[in-house]
C-alpha positions in Angstrom: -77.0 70.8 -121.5 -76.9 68.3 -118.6 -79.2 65.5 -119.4 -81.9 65.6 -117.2 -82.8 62.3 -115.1 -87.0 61.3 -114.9 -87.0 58.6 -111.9 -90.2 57.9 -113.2 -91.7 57.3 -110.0 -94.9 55.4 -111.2 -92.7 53.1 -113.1 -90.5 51.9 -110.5 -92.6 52.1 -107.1 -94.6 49.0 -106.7 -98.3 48.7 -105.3 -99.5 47.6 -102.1 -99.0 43.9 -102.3 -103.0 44.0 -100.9 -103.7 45.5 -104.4 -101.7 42.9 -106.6 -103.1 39.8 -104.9 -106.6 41.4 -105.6 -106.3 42.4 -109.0 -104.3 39.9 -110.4 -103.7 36.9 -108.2 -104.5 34.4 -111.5 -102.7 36.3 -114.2 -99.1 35.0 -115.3 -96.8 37.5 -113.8 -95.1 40.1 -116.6 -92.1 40.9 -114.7 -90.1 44.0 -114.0 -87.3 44.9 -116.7 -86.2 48.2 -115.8 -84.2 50.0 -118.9 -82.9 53.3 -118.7 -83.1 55.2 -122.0 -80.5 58.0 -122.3 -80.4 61.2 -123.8 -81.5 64.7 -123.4 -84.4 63.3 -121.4 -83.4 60.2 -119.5 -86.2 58.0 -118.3 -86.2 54.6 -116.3 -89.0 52.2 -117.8 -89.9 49.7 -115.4 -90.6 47.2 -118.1 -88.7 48.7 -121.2 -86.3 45.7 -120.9 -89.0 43.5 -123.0 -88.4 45.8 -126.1 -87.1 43.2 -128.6 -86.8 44.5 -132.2 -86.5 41.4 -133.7 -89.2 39.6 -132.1 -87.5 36.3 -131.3 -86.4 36.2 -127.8 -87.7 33.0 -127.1 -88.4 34.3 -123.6 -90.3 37.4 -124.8 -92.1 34.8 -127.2 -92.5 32.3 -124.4 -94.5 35.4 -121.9 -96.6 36.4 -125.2 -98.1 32.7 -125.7 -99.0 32.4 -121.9 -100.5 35.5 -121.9 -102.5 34.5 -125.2 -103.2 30.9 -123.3 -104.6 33.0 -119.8 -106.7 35.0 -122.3 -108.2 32.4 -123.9 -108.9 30.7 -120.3 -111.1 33.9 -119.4 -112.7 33.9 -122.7 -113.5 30.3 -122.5 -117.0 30.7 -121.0 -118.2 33.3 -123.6 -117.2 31.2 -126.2 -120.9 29.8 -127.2 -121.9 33.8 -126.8 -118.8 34.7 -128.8 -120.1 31.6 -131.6 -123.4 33.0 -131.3 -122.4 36.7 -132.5 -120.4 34.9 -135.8 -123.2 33.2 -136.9 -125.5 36.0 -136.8 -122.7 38.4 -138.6 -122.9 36.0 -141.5 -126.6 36.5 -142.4 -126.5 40.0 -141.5 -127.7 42.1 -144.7 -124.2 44.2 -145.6 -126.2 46.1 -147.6 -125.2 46.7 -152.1 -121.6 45.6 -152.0 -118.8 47.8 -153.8 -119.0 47.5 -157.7 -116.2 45.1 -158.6 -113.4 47.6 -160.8 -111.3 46.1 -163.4 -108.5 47.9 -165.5 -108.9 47.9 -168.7 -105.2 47.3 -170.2 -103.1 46.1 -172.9 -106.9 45.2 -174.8 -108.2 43.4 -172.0 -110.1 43.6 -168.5 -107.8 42.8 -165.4 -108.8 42.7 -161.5 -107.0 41.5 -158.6 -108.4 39.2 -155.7 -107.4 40.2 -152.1 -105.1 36.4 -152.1 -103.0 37.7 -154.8 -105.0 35.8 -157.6 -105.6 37.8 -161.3 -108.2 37.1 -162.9 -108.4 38.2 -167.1 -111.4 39.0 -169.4 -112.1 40.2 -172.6 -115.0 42.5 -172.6 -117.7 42.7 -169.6 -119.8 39.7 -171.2 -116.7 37.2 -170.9 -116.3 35.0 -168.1 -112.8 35.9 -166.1 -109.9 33.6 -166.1 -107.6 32.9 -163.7 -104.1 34.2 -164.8 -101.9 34.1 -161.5 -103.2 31.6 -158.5 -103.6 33.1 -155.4 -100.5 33.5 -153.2 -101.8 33.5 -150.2 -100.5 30.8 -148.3 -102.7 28.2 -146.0 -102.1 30.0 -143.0 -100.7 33.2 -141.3 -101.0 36.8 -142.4 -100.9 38.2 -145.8 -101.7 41.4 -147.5 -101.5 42.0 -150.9 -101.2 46.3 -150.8 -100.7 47.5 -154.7 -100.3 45.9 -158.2 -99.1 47.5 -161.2 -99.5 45.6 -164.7 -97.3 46.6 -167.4 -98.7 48.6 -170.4 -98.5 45.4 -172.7 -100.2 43.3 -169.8 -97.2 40.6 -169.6 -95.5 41.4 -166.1 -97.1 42.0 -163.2 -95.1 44.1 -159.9 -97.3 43.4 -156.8 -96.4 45.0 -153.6 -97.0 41.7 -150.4 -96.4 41.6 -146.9 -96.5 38.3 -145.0 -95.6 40.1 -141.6 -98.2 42.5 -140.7 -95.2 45.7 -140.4 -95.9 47.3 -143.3 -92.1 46.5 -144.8 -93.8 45.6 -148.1 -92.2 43.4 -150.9 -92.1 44.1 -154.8 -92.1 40.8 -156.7 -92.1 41.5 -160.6 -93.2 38.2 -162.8 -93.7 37.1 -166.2 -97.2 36.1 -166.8 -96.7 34.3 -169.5 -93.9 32.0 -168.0 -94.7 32.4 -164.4 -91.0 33.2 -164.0 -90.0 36.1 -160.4 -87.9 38.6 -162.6 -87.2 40.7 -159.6 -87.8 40.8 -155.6 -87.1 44.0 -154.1 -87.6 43.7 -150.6 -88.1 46.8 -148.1 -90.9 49.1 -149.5 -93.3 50.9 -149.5 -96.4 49.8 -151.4 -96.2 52.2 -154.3 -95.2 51.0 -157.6 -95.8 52.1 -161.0 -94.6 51.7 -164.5 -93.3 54.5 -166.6 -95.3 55.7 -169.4 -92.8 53.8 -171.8 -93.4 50.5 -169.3 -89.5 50.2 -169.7 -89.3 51.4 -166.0 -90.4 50.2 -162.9 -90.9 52.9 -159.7 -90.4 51.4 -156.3 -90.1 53.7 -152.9 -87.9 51.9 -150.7 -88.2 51.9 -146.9 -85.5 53.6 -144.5 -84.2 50.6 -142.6 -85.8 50.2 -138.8 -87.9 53.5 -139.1 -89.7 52.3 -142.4 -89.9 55.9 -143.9 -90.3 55.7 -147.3 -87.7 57.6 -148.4 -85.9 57.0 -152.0 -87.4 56.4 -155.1 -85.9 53.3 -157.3 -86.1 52.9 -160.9 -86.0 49.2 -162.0 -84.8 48.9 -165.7 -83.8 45.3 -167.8 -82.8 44.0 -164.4 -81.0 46.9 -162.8 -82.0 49.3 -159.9 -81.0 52.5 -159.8 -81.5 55.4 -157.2 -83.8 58.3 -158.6 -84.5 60.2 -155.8 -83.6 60.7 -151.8 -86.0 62.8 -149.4 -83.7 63.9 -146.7 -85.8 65.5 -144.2 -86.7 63.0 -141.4 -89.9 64.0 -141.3 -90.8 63.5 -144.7 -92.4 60.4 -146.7 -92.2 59.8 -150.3 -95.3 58.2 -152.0 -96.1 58.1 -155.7 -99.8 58.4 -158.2 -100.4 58.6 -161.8 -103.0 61.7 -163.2 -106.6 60.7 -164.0 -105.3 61.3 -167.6 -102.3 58.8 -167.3 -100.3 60.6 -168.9 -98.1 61.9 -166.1 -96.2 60.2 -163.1 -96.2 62.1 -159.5 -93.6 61.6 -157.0 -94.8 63.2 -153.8 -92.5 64.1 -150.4 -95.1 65.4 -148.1 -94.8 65.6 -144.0 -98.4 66.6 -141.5 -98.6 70.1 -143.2 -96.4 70.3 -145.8 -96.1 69.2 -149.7 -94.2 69.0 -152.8 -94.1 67.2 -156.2 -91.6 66.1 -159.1 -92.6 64.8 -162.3 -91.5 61.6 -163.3 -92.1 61.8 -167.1 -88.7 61.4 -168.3 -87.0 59.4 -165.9 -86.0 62.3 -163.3 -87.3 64.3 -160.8 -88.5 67.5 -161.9 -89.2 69.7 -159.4 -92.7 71.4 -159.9 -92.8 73.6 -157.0 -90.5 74.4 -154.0 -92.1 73.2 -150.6 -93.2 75.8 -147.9 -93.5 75.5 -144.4 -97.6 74.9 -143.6 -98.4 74.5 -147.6 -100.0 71.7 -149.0 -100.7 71.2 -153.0 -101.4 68.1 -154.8 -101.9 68.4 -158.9 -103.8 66.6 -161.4 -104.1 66.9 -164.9 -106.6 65.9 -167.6 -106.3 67.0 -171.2 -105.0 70.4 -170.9 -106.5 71.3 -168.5 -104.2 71.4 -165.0 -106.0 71.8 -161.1 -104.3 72.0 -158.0 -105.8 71.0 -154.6 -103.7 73.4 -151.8 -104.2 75.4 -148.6 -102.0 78.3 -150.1 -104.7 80.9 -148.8 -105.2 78.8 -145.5 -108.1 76.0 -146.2 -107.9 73.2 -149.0 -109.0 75.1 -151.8 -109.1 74.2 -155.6 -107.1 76.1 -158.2 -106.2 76.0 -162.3 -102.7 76.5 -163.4 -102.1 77.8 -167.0 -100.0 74.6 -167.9 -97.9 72.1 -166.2 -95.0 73.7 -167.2 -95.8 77.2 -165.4 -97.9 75.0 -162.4 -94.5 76.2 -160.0 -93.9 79.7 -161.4 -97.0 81.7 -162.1 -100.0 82.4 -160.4 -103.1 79.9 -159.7 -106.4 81.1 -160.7 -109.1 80.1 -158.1 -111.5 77.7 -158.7 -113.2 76.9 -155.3 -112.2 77.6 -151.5 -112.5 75.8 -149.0 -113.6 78.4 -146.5 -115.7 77.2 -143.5 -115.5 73.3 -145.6 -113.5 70.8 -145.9 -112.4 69.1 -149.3 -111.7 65.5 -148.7 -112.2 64.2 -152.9 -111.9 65.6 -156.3 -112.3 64.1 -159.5 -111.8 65.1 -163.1 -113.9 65.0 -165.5 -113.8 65.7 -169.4 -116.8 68.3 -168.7 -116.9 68.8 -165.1 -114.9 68.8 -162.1 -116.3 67.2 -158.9 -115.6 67.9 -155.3 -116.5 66.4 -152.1 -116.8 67.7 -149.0 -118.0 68.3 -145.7 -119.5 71.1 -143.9 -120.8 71.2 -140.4 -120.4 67.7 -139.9 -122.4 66.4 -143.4 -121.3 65.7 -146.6 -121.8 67.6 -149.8 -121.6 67.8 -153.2 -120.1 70.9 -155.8 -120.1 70.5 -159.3 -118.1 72.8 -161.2 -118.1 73.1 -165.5 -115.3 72.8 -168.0 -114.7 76.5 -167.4 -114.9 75.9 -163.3 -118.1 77.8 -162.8 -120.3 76.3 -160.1 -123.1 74.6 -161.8 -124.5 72.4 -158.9 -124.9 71.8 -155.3 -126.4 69.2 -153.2 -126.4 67.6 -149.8 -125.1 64.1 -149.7 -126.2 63.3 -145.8 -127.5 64.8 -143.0 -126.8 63.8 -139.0 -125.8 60.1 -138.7 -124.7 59.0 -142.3 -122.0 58.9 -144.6 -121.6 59.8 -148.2 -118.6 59.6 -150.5 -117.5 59.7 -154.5 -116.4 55.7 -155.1 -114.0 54.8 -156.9 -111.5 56.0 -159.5 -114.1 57.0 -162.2 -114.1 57.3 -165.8 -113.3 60.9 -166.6 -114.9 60.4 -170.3 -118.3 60.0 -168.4 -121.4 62.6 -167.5 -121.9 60.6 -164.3 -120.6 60.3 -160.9 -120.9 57.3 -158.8 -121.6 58.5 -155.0 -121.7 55.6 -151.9 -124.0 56.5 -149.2 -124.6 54.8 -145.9 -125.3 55.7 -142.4 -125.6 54.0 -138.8 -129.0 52.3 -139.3 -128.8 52.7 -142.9 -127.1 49.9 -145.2 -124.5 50.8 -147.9 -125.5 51.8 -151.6 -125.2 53.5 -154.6 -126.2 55.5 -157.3 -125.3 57.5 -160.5 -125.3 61.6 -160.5 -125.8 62.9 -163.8 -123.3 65.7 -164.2 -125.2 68.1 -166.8 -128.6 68.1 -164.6 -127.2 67.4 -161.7 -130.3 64.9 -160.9 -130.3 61.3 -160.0 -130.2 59.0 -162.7 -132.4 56.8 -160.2 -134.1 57.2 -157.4 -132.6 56.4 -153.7 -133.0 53.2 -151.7 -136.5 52.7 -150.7 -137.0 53.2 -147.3 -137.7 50.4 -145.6 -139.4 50.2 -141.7 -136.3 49.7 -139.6 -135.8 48.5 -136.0 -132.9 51.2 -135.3 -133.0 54.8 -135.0 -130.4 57.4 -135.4 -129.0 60.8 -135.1 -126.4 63.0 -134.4 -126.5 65.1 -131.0 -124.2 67.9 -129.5 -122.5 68.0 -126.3 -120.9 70.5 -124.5 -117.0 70.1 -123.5 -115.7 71.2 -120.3 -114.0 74.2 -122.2 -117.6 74.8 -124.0 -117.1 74.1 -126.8 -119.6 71.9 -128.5 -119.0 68.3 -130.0 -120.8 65.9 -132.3 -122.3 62.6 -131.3 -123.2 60.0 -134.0 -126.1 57.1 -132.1 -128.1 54.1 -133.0 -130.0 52.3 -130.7 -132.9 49.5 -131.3 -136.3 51.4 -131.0 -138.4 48.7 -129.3 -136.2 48.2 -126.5 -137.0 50.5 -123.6 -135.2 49.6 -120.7 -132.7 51.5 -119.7 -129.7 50.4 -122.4 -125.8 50.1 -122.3 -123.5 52.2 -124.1 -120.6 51.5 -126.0 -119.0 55.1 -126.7 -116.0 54.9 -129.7 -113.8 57.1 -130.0 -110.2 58.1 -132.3 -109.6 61.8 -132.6 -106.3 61.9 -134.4 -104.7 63.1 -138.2 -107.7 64.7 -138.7 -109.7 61.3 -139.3 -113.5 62.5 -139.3 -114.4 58.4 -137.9 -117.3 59.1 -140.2 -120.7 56.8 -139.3 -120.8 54.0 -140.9 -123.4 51.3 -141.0 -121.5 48.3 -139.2 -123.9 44.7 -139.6 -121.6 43.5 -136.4 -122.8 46.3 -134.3 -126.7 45.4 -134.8 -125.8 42.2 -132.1 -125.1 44.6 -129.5 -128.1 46.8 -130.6 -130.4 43.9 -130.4 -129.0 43.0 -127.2 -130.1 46.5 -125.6 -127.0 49.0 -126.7 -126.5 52.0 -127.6 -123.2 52.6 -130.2 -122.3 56.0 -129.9 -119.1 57.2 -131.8 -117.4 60.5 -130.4 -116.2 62.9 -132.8 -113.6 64.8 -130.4 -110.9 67.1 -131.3 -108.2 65.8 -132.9 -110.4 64.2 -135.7 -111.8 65.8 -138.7 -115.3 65.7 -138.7 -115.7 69.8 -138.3 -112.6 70.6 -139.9 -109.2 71.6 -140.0 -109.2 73.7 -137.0 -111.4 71.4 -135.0 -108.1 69.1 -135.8 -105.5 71.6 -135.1 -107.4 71.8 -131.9 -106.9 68.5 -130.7 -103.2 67.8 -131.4 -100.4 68.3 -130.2 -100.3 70.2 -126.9 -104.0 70.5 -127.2 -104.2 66.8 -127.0 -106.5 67.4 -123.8 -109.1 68.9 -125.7 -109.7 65.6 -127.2 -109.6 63.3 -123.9 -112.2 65.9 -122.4 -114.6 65.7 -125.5 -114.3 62.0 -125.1 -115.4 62.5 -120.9 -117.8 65.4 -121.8 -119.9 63.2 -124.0 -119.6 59.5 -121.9 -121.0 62.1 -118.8 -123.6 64.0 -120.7 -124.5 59.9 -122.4 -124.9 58.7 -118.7 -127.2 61.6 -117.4 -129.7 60.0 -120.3 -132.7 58.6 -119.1 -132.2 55.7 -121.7 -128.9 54.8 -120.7 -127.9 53.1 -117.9 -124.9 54.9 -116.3 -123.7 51.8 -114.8 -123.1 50.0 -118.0 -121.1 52.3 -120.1 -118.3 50.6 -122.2 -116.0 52.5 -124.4 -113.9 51.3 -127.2 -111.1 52.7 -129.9 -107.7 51.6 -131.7 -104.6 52.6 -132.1 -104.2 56.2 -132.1 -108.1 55.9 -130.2 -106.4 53.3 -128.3 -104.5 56.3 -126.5 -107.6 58.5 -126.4 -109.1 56.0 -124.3 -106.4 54.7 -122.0 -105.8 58.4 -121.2 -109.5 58.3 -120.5 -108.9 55.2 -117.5 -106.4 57.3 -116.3 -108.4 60.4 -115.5 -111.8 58.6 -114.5 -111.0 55.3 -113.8 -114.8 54.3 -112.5 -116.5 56.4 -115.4 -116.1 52.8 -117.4 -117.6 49.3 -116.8 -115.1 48.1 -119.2 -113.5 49.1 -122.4 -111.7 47.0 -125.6 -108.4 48.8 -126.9 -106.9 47.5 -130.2 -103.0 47.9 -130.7 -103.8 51.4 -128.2 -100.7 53.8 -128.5 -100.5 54.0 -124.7 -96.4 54.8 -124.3 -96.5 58.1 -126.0 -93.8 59.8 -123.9 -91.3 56.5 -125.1 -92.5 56.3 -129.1 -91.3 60.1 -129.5 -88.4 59.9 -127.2 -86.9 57.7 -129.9 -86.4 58.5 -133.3 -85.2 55.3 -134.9 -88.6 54.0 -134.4 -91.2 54.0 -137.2 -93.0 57.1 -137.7 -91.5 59.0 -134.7 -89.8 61.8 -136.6 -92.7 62.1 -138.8 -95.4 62.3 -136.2 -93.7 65.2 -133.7 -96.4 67.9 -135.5 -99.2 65.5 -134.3 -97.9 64.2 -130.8 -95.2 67.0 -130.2 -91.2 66.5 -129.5 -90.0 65.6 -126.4 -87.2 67.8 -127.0 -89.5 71.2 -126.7 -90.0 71.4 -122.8 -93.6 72.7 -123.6 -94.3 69.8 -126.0 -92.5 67.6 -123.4 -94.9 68.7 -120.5 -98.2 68.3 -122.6 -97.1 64.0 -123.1 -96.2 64.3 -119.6 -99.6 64.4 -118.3 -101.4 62.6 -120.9 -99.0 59.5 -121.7 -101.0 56.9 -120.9 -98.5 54.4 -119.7 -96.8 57.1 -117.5 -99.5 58.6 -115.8 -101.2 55.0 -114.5 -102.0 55.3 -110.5 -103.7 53.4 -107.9 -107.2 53.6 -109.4 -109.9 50.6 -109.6 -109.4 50.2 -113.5 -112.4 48.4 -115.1 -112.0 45.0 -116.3 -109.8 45.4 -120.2 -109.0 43.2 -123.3 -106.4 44.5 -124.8 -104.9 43.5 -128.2 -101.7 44.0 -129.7 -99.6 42.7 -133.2 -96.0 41.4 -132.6 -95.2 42.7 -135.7 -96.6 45.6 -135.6 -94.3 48.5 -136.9 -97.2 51.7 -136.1 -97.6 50.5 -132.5 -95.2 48.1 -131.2 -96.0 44.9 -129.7 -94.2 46.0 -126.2 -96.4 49.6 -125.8 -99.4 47.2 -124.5 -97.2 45.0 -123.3 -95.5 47.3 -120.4 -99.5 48.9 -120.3 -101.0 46.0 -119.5 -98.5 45.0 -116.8 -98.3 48.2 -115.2 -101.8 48.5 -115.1 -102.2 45.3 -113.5 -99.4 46.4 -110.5 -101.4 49.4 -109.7 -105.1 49.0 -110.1 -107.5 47.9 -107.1 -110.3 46.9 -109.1 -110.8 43.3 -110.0 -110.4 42.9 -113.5 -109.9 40.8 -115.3 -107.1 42.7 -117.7 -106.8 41.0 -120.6 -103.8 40.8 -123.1 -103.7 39.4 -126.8 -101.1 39.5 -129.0 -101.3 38.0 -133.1 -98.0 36.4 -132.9 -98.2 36.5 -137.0 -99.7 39.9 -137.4 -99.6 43.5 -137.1 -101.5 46.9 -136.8 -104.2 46.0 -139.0 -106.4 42.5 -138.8 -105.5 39.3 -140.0 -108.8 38.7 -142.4 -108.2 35.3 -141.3 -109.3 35.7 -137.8 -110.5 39.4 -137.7 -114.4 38.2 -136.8 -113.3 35.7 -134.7 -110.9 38.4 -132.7 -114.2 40.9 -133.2 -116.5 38.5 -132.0 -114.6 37.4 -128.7 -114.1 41.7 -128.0 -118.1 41.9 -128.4 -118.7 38.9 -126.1 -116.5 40.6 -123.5 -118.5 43.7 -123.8 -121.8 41.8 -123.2 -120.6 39.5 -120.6 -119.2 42.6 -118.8 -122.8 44.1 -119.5 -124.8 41.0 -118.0 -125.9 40.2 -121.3 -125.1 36.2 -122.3 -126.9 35.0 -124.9 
């Protein structure tokens, strides 16, 4: 077939010079860098020239830092507001924190800090000592993603990255001497020791695209190759069963599943893969359950043994019809599941034999509820999390026989916010849930920040966020839209929003800012929205189809050049994301980016004023996708702006720690300032 030539007209055909000396007449030019990417689909990119993979072109660094600088020059006079916001987030109550974990190996207690520090006890009564400083360094970005202690507790394999992509490193040490035994660079950040601890597991990385692809077994100082996944689309990740005493290696793609056992130094196959089937296995004792949607919806089944788990028949435990399974845990007596149905979150207990013995709600309209932690499967307890948009975070014990609290919940305590979940119709009619909180004693008319992600079936659940209270106690509403695409009803509310049904989502997101603004309590005129990444996209797609429905909006690292990411398979994720963006090489699939590609379908519009953030290091969205976004947007839109651009030159996709409130602050104070609010 002829390749076919897009001449991208939006790309190349500049706006009315009127327009750019309006918009942007004190922003440091991005200039044109036109690129033609070939193949069955060609497409001229009027800025694809500033795509540099690796991130040293001293020009490309040079733009970056003066569009950082200009930032920082609009942001300058909402810096006391922006001060103002950190100092309140530090007395804010965060409600019970998370109970600290420690693993309890080789005959002592062991936890790791978040600056790669490890810290040794004997019992729960004995203070912890420091075994291995932290390795953080002074400055820049660091994550510290997995660690693995061997079964006699003398080396220690932690998975780093000092980049922010994601291309992890494994450094093995001696504790007792301090000595680096081993630095395997490029992978992923699973890592475990055999059962015999003479074997170290690593996945590595495929190079550029980051797939985790090949598992590596380090032995007495030599690597060797265990395992290759050869399908493009799939990953390779690795877990240990709640009873230890079996090692999983997973390949899995969106829909798609299958395992080896690792017990004896090979791959074992444990059942084929199918198209569209999903199971994942656990053991404890003898007993053998299976989580897979092998009649449809993630269900919960029994295998005889581990040895017949690929070749006979599953017995049925619990299904998953009209719910969705998101945790299971094993327990010596019980089995516990959590899941959610209609939106809320609930609670099955099954017996040894895996006969339902109890069922209760966890939440109900604006909160959240989960299982935390790993567990102890000897116990009769569960540990469950609970939290909601006006609620702080905390805990408390299940017990398993009766299946009664062992205390009683949080006292209530008078609040100042109010929440609840409401329902809005789509423009297809379909109905979609919105989480709120507002402040109670505030009457006036309020502004509205309106959240939003719908992608991989992420259910965005509603969390209690302290930083959100400032804009609550400033006269917002936070509403979070849970649109297709997400999982907060389901599987099929997911299906439904991905894909070429990626509409659905972007008209849920409208549906419910529209049906917000008609609110007597909300002032239409100040209605903000917000969302990252994947929700980045969700919104910029948003701008494009109702550019004045906005005040202003706050996209973090937004996947906005969705037609360019999945034209090209050597970048991360592409191959392994087709089933939730579609491939470009499927006209139909093709068509649907077409018209939603943010960075493709930006117009003469009056755009709302925008800060926009991206990581140069980024490997989920590259640095360039806001980049080009930014710069195009700026050439077309009639409105005043301003349209802000900030890129971490030392991180990536997820925050630096080191300046995330800062960063959050300074997107807040935008908000406000947009919203006449300065104090």
């Amino acid at each position: 077939m002829h390749a076919l030539l897009i001449l991208a007209s939006l790309l190349t055909t500049p706006a009315p010079a009127s327009v750019h000396e309006v918009t942007q007449a004190a922003a440091p030019l991005i200039p044109e860098r036109p690129q033609l990417h070939k193949g069955e689909i060609a497409r001229l990119d009027a800025y694809g020239g500033w795509r540099d993979d690796s991130r040293r072109s001293p020009e490309l660094l040079a733009l970056l830092r003066e569009q950082n600088r200009w930032t920082e020059q609009q942001l300058a006079g909402q810096q006391p507001l922006a001060a103002k916001l950190q100092t309140e987030w530090q007395h804010r109550e965060r409600g019970e924190p998370m109970p600290v974990e420690w693993l309890s190996q080789a005959g002592s207690q062991w936890r790791m800090s978040a600056d790669g520090s490890l810290w040794q006890r004997n019992d729960e009564q004995a203070e912890p000592r420091q075994r291995l400083a932290p390795r953080q360094s002074g400055d820049g970005y660091y994550e510290l993603a997995a660690w693995s202690l061997h079964p006699n507790g003398r080396l220690l394999a932690l998975a780093e990255d000092s980049r922010g992509d994601r291309d992890y490193r494994i450094t093995l040490l001696d504790l007792a001497s301090g000595e680096t035994l081993a630095t395997l660079p490029h992978r992923a950040s699973d890592l475990l020791w055999s059962l015999d601890g003479k074997t170290l597991y690593t996945v590595a990385n495929e190079r550029n695209t980051l797939r985790p692809w090949q598992l590596w077994a380090w032995r007495d100082g030599k690597e060797t190759m265990v395992h290759q996944e050869a399908d493009a689309a799939w990953l390779l990740s690795l877990y240990r069963t709640t009873d230890k005493r079996h090692l999983i290696l997973q390949s899995n793609n969106h829909d798609s599943s299958e395992q080896y056992l690792l017990d004896y130094g090979k791959a074992t196959l444990i059942k084929a893969r199918q198209p569209g089937v999903e199971y994942y296995l656990d053991t404890l004792a003898e007993r053998v359950l299976i989580k897979s949607n092998r009649d449809g919806e993630l269900g919960l089944y029994q295998a005889a043994s581990l040895t017949e788990a690929g070749s006979q028949p599953w017995q049925p435990l619990w299904s998953g019809r009209d719910r969705s399974l998101e945790k299971w845990r094993l327990f010596r007596d019980h089995t516990v599941l959590q899941y959610r149905k209609d939106g809320d979150d609930w609670l099955d207990v099954l017996d040894a034999d895996g006969k339902l013995s109890h069922s209760l709600p966890l939440t109900e309209g604006a909160g959240t509820a989960w299982i935390q932690g790993s567990q102890d499967p000897e116990s009769k307890r569960v540990l469950i999390r609970r939290q909601g948009m006006a609620e702080a975070p905390h805990q408390r014990w299940l017990d398993l026989d009766s299946g009664t609290w062992l205390t009683g919940d949080k006292p209530t305590q008078a609040s100042p916010y109010q929440s609840e979940r409401r329902w809005v119709q789509s423009k297809d009619g379909v109905r979609v849930p919105v989480s709120l909180v507002w402040r109670k004693d505030i009457s006036q008319p309020k502004a509205l920040l309106l959240y939003g992600y719908g992608a991989y079936g992420t259910p965005m659940r509603p969390y209690y966020q302290s930083q959100v209270l400032s804009l609550l106690d400033r006269g917002f509403v936070y509403a979070i839209a849970h649109v297709r695409g997400g999982g907060m009803l389901g599987e099929a509310w997911y299906l439904d929003g991905r894909g070429q049904q990626k509409q659905h989502s972007v008209d849920d997101f409208l549906a419910v800012a529209d049906s917000l603004a008609r609110d007597p309590a909300i002032d239409p005129a100040r209605l903000f929205a917000m969302g990252g990444s994947a929700g980045g996209l969700l919104v910029a797609a948003a701008l494009n189809q109702a550019p004045t429905r906005f005040a202003g909006a706050v996209l973090q690292v937004p996947f906005v050049d969705m037609l360019g990411t999945m034209m090209d398979p050597e970048l991360p994720l592409t191959r392994q994301e087709y089933a939730e963006w579609g491939n470009p090489a499927n006209a139909a699939d093709y068509a649907a980016m077409r018209r939603l590609s943010p960075y493709d379908n930006l117009h003469t519009a009056p755009y709302p004023p925008l800060y926009v953030t991206a990581g140069l290091h980024d490997s989920q969205v590259p640095y360039w996708e806001p980049l080009k976004w930014i710069a195009r947007l700026r050439a077309h839109s009639t409105g005043k702006g301003p349209y802000l651009l900030r890129t971490e030159l030392d991180g990536g996709h997820l925050a630096n720690p080191r300046t995330a409130q800062l960063r959050a602050a300074q997107e807040y104070a935008f908000l406000l300032t947009l919203a006449g609010v300065n104090h």
